[in-house]
N, C-alpha and C positions, 0 to 999 in steps of 0.2 A: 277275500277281496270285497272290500265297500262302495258305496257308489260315489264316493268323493274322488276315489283311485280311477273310475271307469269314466266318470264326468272330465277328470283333467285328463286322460290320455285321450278324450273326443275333442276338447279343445284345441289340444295340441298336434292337431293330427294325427294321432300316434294311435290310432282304432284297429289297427294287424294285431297291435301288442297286449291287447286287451284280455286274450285268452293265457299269455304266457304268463302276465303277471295274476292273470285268476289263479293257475297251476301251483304259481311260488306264496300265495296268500298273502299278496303286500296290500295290505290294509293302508290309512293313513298315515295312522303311527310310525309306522314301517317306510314308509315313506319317506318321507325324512330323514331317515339317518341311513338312507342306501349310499354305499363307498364307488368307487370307482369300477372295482373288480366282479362285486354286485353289477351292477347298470352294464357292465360287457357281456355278464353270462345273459340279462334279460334282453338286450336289448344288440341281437347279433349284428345288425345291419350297420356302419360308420356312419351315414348320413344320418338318420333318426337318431341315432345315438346322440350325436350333438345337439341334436334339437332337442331331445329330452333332459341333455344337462342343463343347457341355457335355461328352458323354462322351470326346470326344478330350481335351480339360480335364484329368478327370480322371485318364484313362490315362496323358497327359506326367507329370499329378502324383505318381502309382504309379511310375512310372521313377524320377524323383528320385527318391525317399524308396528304394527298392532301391537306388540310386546310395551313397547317406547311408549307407541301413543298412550297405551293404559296406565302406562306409570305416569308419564306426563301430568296425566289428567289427575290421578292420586295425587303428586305435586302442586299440582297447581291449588285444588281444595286445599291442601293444607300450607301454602305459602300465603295464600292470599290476608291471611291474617298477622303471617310475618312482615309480608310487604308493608301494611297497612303501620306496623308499629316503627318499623325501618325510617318510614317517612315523618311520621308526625314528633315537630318538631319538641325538641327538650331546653330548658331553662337557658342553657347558650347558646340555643338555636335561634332566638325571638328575632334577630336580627337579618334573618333567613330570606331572601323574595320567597314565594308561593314556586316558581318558576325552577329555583335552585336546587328545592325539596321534591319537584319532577324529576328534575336531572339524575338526581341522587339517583331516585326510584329506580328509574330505568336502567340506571347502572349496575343494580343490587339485583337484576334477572341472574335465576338460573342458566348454566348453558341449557339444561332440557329444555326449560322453559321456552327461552329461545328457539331453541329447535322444531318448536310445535310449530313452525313457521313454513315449513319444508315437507311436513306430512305430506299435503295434500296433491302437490306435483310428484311425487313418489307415488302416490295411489293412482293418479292419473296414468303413469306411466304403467302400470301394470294392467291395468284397466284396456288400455290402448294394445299392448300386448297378446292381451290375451283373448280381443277379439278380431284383433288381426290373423293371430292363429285359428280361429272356428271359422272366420272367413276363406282363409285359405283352403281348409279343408273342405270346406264344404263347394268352392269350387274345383277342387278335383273332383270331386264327386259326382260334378253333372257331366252329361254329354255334349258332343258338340255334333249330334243326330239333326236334333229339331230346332227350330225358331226360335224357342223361349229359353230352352237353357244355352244356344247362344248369346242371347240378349242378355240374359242375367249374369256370364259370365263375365262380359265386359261390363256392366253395370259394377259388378264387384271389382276389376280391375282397376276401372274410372273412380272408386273412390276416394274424397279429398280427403288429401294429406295436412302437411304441414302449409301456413300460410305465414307468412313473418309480416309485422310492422315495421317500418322506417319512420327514425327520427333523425334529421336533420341538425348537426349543430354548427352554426356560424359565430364567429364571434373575430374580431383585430387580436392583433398579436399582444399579449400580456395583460388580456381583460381577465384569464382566469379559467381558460375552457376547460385544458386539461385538470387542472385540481377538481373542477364542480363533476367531471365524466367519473375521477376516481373515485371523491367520495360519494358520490349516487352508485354507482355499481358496488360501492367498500370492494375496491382494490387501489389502496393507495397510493404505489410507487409504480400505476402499469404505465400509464402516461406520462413522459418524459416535462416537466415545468420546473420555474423556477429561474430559469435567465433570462435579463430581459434582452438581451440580443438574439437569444433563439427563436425559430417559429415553426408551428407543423407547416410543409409544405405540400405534404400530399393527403388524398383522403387515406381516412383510413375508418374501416369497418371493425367494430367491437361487439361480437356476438358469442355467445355461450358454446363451450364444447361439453356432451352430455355423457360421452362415450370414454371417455381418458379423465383423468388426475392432472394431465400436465397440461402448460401452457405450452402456445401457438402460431406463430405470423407466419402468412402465406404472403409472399411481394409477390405481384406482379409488376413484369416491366413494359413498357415502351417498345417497340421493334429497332433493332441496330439501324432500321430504312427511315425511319423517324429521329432516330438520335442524327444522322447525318444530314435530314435535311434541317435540324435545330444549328446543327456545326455551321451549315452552309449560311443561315440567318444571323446569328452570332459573327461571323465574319465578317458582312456585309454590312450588321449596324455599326459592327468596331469601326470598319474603316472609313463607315461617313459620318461617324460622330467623335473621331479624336479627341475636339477641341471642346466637346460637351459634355463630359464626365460627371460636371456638379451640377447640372439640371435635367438632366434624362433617368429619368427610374427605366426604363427600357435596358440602355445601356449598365446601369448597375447591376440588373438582373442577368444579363447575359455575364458579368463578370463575375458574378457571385455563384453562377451553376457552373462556371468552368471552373474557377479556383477550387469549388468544393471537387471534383472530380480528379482535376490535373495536379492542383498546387501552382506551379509556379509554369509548369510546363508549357502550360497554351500558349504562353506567350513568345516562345521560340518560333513556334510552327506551325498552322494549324494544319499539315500536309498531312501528319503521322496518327490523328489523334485516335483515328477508328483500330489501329493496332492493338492484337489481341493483350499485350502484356500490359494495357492498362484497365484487363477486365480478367484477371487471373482470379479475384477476391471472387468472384460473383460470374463464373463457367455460365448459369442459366440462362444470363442476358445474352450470351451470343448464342445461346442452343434454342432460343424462345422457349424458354423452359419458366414455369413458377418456381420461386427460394423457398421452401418448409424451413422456417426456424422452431424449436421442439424444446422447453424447460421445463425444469424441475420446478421452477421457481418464479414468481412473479418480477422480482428483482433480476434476476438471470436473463429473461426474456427482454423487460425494459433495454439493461445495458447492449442487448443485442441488434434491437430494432432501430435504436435512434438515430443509428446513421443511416436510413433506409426513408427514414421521414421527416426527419429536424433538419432548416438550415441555420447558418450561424453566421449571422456578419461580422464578427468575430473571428472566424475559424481560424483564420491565417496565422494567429499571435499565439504563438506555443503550441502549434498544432501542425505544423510544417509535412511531418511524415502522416498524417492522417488521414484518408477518404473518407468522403461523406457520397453515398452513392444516390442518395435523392431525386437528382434530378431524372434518374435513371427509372424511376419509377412509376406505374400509372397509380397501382392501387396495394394498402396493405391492408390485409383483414386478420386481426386478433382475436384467438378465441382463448376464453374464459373458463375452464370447469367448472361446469357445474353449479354456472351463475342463474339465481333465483329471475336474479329483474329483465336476462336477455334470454330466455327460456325462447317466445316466440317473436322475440322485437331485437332489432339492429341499432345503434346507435351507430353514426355516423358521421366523424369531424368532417367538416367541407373546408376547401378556401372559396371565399368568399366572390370571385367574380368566374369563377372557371379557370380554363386553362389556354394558351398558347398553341398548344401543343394537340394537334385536331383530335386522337386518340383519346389523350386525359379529359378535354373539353369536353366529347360525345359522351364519355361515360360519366362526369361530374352532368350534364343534362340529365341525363335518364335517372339518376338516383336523387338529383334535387326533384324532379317531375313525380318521382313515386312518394317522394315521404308524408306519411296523413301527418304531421307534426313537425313543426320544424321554432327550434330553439335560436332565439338573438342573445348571445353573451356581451354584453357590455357590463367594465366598470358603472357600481354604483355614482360615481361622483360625477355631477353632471350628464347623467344618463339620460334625463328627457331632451337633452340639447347636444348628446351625443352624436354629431357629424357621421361617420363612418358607421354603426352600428345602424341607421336610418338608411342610410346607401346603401348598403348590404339588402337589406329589407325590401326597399324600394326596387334595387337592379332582378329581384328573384322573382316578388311579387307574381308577375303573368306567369311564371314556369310553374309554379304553386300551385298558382289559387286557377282560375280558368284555364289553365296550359298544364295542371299538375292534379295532384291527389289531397292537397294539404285540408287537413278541418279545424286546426290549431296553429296558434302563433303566440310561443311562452318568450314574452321578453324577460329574460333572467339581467338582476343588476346583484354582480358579483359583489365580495369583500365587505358584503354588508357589516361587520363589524366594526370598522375602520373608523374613528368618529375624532373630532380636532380636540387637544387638550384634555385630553383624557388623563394625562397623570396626576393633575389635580381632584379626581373626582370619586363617587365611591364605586364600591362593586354595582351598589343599586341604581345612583347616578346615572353609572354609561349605560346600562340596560335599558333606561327608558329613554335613555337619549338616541339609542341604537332604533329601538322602536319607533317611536317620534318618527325620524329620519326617513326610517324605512315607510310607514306609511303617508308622507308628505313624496316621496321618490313615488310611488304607485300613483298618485295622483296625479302627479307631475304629465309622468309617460305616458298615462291613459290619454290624458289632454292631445298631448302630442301626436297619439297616435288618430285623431279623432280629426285631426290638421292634416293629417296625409291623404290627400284624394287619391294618389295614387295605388296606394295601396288598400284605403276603402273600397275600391269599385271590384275588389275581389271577396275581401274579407269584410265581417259581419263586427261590429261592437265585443258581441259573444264571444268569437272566435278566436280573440287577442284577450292573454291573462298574462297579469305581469307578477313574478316571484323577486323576495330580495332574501338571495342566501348568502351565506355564511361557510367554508369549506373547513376553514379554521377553527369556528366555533363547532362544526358540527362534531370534528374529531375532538376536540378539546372541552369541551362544556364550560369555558372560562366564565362567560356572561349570559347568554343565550342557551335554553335547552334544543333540545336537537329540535322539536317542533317549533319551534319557532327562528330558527337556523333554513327553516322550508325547504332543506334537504331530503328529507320525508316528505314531503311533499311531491316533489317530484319521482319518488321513488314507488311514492303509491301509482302516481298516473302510470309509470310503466310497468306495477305490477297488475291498473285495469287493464291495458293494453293487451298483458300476457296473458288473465285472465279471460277476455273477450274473443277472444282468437285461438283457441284451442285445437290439436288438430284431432286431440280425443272427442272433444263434442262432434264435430261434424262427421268423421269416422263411423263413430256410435248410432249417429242418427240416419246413417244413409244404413249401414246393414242392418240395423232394425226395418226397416223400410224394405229392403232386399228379400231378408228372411220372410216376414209380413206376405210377400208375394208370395215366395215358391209355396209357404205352407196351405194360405188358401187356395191357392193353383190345384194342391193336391184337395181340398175339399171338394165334394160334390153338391155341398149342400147350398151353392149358389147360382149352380146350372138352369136353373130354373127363370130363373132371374135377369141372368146375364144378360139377353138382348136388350130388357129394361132399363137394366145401371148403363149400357154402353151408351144407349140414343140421349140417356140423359146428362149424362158429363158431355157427348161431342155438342149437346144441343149449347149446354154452360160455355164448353169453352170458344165455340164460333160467337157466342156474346159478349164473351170475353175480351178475344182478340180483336175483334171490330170497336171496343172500347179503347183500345191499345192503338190499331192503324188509327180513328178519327182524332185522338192527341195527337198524335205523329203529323198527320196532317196539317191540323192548327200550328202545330210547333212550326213547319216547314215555312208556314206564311209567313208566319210574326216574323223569321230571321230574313227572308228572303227582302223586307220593306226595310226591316233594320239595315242592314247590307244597302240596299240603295239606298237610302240616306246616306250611309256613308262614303258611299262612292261620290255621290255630287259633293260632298266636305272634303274625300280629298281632290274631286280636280277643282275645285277653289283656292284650297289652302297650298297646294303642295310645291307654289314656287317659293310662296314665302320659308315655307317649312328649310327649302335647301339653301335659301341664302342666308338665313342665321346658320344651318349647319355647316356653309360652305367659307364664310368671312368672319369665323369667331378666334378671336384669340391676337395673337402677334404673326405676324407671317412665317419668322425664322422658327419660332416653336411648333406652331401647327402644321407646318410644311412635314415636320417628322411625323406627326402625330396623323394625317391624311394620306399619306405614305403607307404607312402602317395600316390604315383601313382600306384602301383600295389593295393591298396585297393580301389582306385577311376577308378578302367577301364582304365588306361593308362591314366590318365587327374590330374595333381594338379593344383589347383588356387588359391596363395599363396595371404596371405592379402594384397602384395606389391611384386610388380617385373611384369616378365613376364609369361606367361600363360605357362605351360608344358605339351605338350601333346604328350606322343611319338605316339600315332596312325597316326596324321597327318604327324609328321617324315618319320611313313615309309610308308607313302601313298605319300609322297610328289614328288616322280616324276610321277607317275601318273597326280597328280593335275598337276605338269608344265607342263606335254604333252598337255593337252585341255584347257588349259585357257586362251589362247588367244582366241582358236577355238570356246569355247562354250561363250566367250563374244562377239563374231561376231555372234552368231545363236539366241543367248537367252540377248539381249540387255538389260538392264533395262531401258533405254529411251525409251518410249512407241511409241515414233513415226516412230524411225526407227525399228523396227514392228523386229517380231522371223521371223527363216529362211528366212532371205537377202530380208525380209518384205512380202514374198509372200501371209502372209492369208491376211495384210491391202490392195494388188494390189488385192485382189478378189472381183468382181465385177460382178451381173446381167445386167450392162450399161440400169439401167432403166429410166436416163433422157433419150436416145436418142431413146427409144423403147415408150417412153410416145410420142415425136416428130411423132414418126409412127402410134403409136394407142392413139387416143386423149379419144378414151370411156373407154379405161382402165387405165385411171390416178388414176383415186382413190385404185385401187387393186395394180396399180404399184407404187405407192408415198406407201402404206404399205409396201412392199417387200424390197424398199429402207430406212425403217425405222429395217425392219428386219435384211437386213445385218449387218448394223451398228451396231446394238446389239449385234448379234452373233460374230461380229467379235470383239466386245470391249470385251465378255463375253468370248470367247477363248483367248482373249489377257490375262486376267487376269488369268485364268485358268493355262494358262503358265509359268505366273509368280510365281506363287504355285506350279506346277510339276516340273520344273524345277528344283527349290533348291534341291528337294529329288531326283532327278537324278543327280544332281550335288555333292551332300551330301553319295551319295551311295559307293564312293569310301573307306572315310574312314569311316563309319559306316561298311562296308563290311570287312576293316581291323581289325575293335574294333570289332567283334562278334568272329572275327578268333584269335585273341588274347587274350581273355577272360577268358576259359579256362587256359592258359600260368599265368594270373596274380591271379588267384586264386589259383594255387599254390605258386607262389612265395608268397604270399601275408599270408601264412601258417608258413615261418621262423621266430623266433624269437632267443634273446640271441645271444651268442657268433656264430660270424660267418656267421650273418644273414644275411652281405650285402653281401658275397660272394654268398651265395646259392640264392638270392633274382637275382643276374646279371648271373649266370650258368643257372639258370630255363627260365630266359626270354631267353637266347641265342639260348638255345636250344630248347624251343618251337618255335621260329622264323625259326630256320633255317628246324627243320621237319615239318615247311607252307611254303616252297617255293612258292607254288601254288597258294598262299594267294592274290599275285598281278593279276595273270592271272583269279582269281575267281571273284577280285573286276571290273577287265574291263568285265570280262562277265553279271554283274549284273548292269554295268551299262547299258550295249547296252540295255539288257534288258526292261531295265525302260525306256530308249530314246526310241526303238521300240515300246513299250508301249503309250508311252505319244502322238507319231506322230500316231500310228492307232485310237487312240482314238479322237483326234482330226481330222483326217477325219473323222471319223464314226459321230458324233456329228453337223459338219460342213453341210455334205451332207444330214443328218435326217431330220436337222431343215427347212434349203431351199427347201429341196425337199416337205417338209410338210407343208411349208409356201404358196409354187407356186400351191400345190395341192387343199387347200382351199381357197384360189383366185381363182381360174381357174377352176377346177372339182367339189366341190358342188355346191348345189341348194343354194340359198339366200333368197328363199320366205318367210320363217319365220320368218326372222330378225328384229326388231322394225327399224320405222324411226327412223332415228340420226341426221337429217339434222341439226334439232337445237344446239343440242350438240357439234357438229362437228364444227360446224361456231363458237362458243361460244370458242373451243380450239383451232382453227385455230387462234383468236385472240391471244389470249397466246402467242402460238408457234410464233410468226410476231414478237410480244413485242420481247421475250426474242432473238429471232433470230438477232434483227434489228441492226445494225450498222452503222456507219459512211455513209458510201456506198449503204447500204442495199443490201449488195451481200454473209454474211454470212448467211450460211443454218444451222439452229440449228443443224440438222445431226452430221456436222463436227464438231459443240461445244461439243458432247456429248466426244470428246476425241478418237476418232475410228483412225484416221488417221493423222489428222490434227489439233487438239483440238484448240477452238478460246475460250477465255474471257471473260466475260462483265465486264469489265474495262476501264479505261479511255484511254488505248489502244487499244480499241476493233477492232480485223480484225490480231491481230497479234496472231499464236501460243503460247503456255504455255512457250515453250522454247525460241520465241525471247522475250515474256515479260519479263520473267526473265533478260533475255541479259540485256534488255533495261533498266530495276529496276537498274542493280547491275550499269550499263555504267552512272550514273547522277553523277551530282554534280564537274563536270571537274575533276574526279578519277582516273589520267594517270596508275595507278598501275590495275586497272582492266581491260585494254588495251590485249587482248591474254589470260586472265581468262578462 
């Protein structure tokens, strides 16, 4: 037996079995080619057994892919010189763009070649593996006698996993989403396009399955108690809008979710409709159960899903016996195998103003609210004066940017290919006409978007990048190579996404940290010391945190002044505010249209238009008072850190205390893994409280209006929109107080959220320096081996160009670094750097 054989059975837990396979002499070699029947006599126990198959599994699979990669890399020296002659052109090529002879290239890749693409998320995986297995053993191993190896077992338990990104896609129906989602992920047929009477109507989540070969949709539906009270609204708009069929999108919507459901049926009865035999297709929705749809095949899956997401104004006309169960649905999520670009990231279709339907609505919030990125699909043609794609934008804005997580806004203008009188012209012609186009279109939006106050007082110049792709050309290479299609483009930003978010880095870096402790714990040779190193870190970090509450403080002022400001702006403004909202329009139209918002809590969300919500009306100087203030305090750019970065500048300074005390490295290199945690883990924390302190203004309006709209919400017949605009007047104007209530509720929550986060901040450090420093360590198992085993990891993934990146800083705390083929740069210059290629004067100031 060798020590490769005794190091992987300590990995893997499996250290009982250490002496049976010394007995049998399974070397490495041997290793390897162990059968079934083999691995029963060594390994008598069922449970280890499986665990030892799994990770010998994966280890054959690690050998291959070294196998690959070294061939790869033989390939590739000796293609590059084939590529080289593939491309340059020959005597009937002279006629060639520069651009066409890339195309070519790129198409003349080996599959290896290609493949070297995928290495490196396979090694990650193993990686992850296989120190999750030393962690877990090594938490058996302690006791749960003393203080510290309870601490440390739950330190190991509590380490971060997986964390995923959310990207947001919005776009009107036949700009092009679905083709730009398929060919960015290269799955071409997953997403249902191509009619223009079709539209997605529900979200739907598109994320990698890592575990299976096959494709995936899980529906979730709506409760049978929500489908009834839609029935009950449905009914109720039918029968007081008979005679307005051609001007109520309201009423089209309620006819076009019933036909899709019923056919023809609804129209007999609406007595019968919750009767089971019209949900025989789909048992789950009356068992509140989720639908697992399961293929072989991308194709197979599509054809399965579409009536689950698509509606069709159309449907009726040779579709008679068909159901489309959509409306039935709140959410569908698609998983992909073993997709490269959704590894740690979500893509996400939205509709565009939320939902009806109080269920779909809450959960379309909370996932517009979380996405760091969020795409605007519009057609390129007229896209800087594109009405609707602006609306969209404009209605999400607060949920995003101060009420959300967002740090990006890609306005994509689809069909960039598309260019007028093209059949007269040549290959080389359209190509610069296409470009032309496209960068006069980027100029265009930029402007545009530079005219939106609304949406500037959330977002930065920076933070809006405009792409003009091509879905058509990417797959085709007709005129455009793929890079300049900027479908790569977008596919790098969400492989920095995946790469910047790894749940292997952070993993990595906390049981490095872990180990770090127990092993110095067991030394002695810092007992000397110890009261030393303790008085000097608690001395650091009481100067620390007093650094952290006198921000907190200033911060509390500055909003507290902001805040009265704008309470004096809204009890100035707020009669006018209601009588534009109260006397706009024609009477017989907005009579529905007020109707509808006094029975929705001051909110309608019209099937087309813009979003109506008078709560944010008369919340809205409030909201202008702090929203400069609180996108200075509460950044969504992770790097320039919450209040003016003070938790990211807190610091134990334990490299230059390890310089002082060399025998307490290993207690100190833990403490420096603790920080970084604690402070990525309040940084996100943040990012969660924040919205609901942000969001407290006009939710504090809508509770105080509530009452108000339940009366109005009580008139009917002659005379109703008069009493329907007196009731609201006059419930607003006896809550004057309403504004002064909403700024007290916010401080609230902002004092809230700042003591909690000291509290939290100083618990953990103070509990982290305490068991370094002040218990006993005697009981601890050796780690040396385990330690040394993740200390390689931790090098691997840390290692750079330079070899001057500290995994620490990749974890995202401060400074977040990569492993990319830019490695050593931030999240935010990669980016930069992604969008800046391909000599793109228009992304110049992006």
């Amino acid at each position: 037996m060798d020590d490769f054989v005794r190091n992987k059975l300590v990995e893997w837990g499996l250290s009982e079995w250490v002496e049976k396979f010394k007995d049998e002499q399974i070397d490495a070699e041997s290793l390897y080619e162990l059968d079934d029947r083999e691995i029963e006599n060594l390994i008598t126990k069922a449970g280890p057994r499986v665990k030892f198959r799994k990770r010998l599994k994966l280890l054959k699979g690690k050998q291959e892919h070294e196998e690959v990669a070294g061939l790869v890399q033989y390939e590739q020296e000796h293609e590059e010189a084939a590529d080289v002659v593939q491309v340059l052109p020959s005597t009937s090529d002279t006629g060639k763009r520069k651009s066409d002879l890339q195309s070519d290239a790129s198409r003349l890749q080996s599959p290896a070649k290609r493949q070297r693409q995928s290495l490196p998320g396979f090694a990650e995986s193993i990686i992850l593996s296989d120190v999750k297995s030393i962690m877990t053993f090594v938490h058996e191993r302690l006791n749960e006698q003393d203080k510290l190896s309870a601490f440390l077992k739950k330190k190991i338990s509590d380490l971060e996993t997986d964390k995923r990104e959310l990207v947001g896609v919005f776009g009107k129906t036949g700009a092009g989403k679905s083709s730009l989602i398929n060919a960015i992920i290269e799955e071409k047929n997953l997403l249902p396009s191509g009619s223009i009477n079709a539209c997605t109507s529900v979200m739907i989540k598109l994320e990698a399955k890592t575990h299976s070969s096959k494709y995936e949709a899980e529906i979730e539906f709506i409760t049978k108690e929500e489908w009834r009270d839609e029935l009950w609204s449905f009914r109720q708009l039918l029968d007081n809008n008979k005679n307005q069929e051609k001007e109520d999108d309201d009423y089209h919507d309620a006819v076009e979710k019933l036909s899709a459901l019923y056919g023809q049926e609804w129209k007999k009865s609406f007595e019968n409709l919750m009767e089971n035999k019209y949900f025989k297709e789909i048992p789950e929705f009356l068992q509140s159960r989720r639908k697992i749809l399961t293929c072989e095949s991308v194709n197979e899956l599509s054809a399965q899903f579409v009536k689950y997401t698509r509606s069709d104004s159309k449907q009726g006309e040779g579709n008679e016996g068909k159901k489309w169960f959509w409306p039935l649905v709140k959410c569908v999520t698609v998983r992909v195998p073993n997709n490269p670009f959704l590894q740690h990231v979500t893509l996400v279709d939205l509709p565009g103003n939320g939902d009806c339907n109080k269920s779909r609505d809450q959960m379309w919030k909370g996932i517009v609210g979380e996405c760091s990125t969020v795409w605007i699909v519009t057609e390129i043609n007229r896209a800087a004066s594109e009405k609707e794609a602006w609306e969209i934008l404009e209605s999400v804005s607060s949920l995003i940017g101060n009420g959300g997580e967002c740090q990006q806004i890609h306005f994509i203008c689809t069909k960039s290919d598309l260019v007028d009188d093209s059949d007269d012209l040549s290959s080389a012609d359209i190509h610069d006409r296409i470009v032309k186009r496209n960068m006069q279109a980027k100029g265009e939006v930029k402007k545009a978007f530079n005219k939106r106050t609304k949406i500037n007082k959330h977002f930065t110049d920076d933070s809006f990048k405009v792409f003009t792709v091509s879905s058509r050309e990417f797959l085709k290479g007709k005129h455009l190579s793929p890079e300049e299609t900027e479908i790569t483009k977008l596919q790098g930003f969400l492989q920095v996404l995946n790469d910047c978010h790894s749940e292997t880095v952070n993993y990595v870096n906390g049981a490095y940290g872990i180990l770090s402790l127990i092993q110095g714990a067991n030394s002695r040779g810092v007992d000397s010391k110890k009261g030393e190193v303790f008085a000097e870190l608690e001395r650091i970090m009481n100067l620390q945190l007093e650094n952290v509450r006198k921000e907190m403080e200033e911060t509390f002022t500055a909003f507290e002044k902001c805040l009265n400001d704008g309470v004096e702006k809204s009890k100035g403004s707020y009669g006018e505010k209601l009588k534009n909202f109260l006397y706009r329009g024609k009477n017989s139209g907005f009579c529905r249209v007020l109707k509808c918002v006094v029975e929705n809590g001051g909110v309608h969300k019209p099937k087309k238009g813009t979003l109506i919500n008078l709560n944010m009306k008369l919340a809205s100087c409030l909201t202008d008072s702090i929203d400069e203030k609180f996108r200075e305090i509460f950044p969504n750019d992770s790097e320039c850190g919450a209040f003016n970065g003070v938790i990211n500048e807190f610091s134990l300074n334990t490299d230059s205390l390890i310089e002082k005390y060399k025998s307490a490295e290993l207690q100190l290199r833990f403490l420096r893994t603790e920080e970084e945690k604690i402070k990525a883990k309040l940084n996100r924390m943040m990012r969660k409280q924040k919205k609901r302190v942000y969001s407290s203004l006009t939710e504090t309006i809508e509770d105080i209006m509530e009452e108000g709209y339940k009366k109005a919400a009580e008139f009917e017949g002659e005379g109703m929109l008069y009493w329907m605009r007196e009731t609201i007047k006059n419930h607003v104007h006896s809550k004057k107080d309403m504004f002064e209530q909403a700024k007290n509720t916010m401080l609230e929550k902002l004092h809230s959220l700042m003591v909690n986060i000291l509290e939290i901040l100083e618990k953990i450090m103070k509990e982290s320096i305490e068991s370094s420093f002040k218990t006993d360590g005697s009981l601890l198992p050796d780690v040396s081996t385990e330690l040394e085993m993740v200390k390689k990891y931790y090098d691997q993934l840390a290692a750079t160009p330079d070899d001057e990146t500290s995994l620490g800083r990749q974890a995202g705390v401060v400074d977040p670094k990569c492993r990319t083929q830019t490695q050593g740069m931030n999240s935010k210059a990669l980016i930069s750097a992604l969008f800046a290629g391909t000599g793109n004067q228009a992304y110049k100031g992006n």
